[in-house]
N, C-alpha and C positions, 0 to 999 in steps of 0.2 A: 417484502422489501427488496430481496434479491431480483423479482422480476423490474423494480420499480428503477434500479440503479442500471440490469440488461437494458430496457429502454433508453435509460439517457447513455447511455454507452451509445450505442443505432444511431441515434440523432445526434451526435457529436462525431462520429469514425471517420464522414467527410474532412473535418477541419481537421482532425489528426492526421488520417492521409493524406492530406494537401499542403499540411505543414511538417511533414517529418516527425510526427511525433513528438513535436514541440508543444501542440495546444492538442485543446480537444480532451482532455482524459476524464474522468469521473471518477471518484473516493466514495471506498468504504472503509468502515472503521470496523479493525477485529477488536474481540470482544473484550469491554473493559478489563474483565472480572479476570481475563487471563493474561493482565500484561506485566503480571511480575515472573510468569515461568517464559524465560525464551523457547523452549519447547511445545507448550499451548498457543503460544504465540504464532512459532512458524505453522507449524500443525491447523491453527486456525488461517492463516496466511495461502494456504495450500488449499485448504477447503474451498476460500471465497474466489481464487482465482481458477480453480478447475469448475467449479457451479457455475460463477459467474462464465467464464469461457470469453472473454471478449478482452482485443491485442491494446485497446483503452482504458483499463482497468488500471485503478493506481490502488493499491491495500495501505490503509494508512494502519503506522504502525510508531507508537509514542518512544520519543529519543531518550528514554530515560535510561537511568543503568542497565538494566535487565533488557531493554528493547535493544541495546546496540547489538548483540547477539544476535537476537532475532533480527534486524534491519540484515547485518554481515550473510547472515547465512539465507534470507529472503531474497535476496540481490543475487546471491551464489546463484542460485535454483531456478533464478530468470525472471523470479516476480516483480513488476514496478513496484515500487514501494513509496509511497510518501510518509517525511518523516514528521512527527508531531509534537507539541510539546516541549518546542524550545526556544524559552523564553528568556536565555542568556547565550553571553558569546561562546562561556567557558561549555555551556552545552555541546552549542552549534559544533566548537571544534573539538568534543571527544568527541560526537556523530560523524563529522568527515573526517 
């Protein structure tokens, strides 16, 4: 899988490049089973963006309670993050 998502990183880094890093990116999802510890979270966050190695990389990481943590301290660390799982306002605005 991790080669599969390297690949479309490649074939999208033009559009990223050419637009600022506006388009172009690609999502992986860290692992379900670990999105109630913010800690498993960044930890796995860290794993898929140093394996993965590519500046298109977006780690999608669920906006639930326990993920703002992990989102706050994923962002700190320099990782793109997309956020997931928010299917209200009251969500959307404790994530931002």
């Amino acid at each position: 899988m991790q080669s599969d998502v390297q690949a479309a990183c490649d074939q999208f880094l033009p559009l990223y490049e050419s637009s600022a890093g506006q388009h172009g990116c690609v999502s992986i999802e860290c692992d379900p089973a670990k999105a109630f510890g913010p800690d498993a979270t960044v930890d796995e966050a860290h794993r898929l963006w140093r394996e993965i190695d590519r500046p298109n990389l977006m780690v999608k990481i669920p906006g639930t309670g326990p993920g703002i943590e992990a989102i706050r301290r994923a962002t700190a660390d320099g990782i793109n993050v997309n956020v997931t799982l928010l299917f209200s306002v009251a969500r959307y605005e404790a994530v931002a």
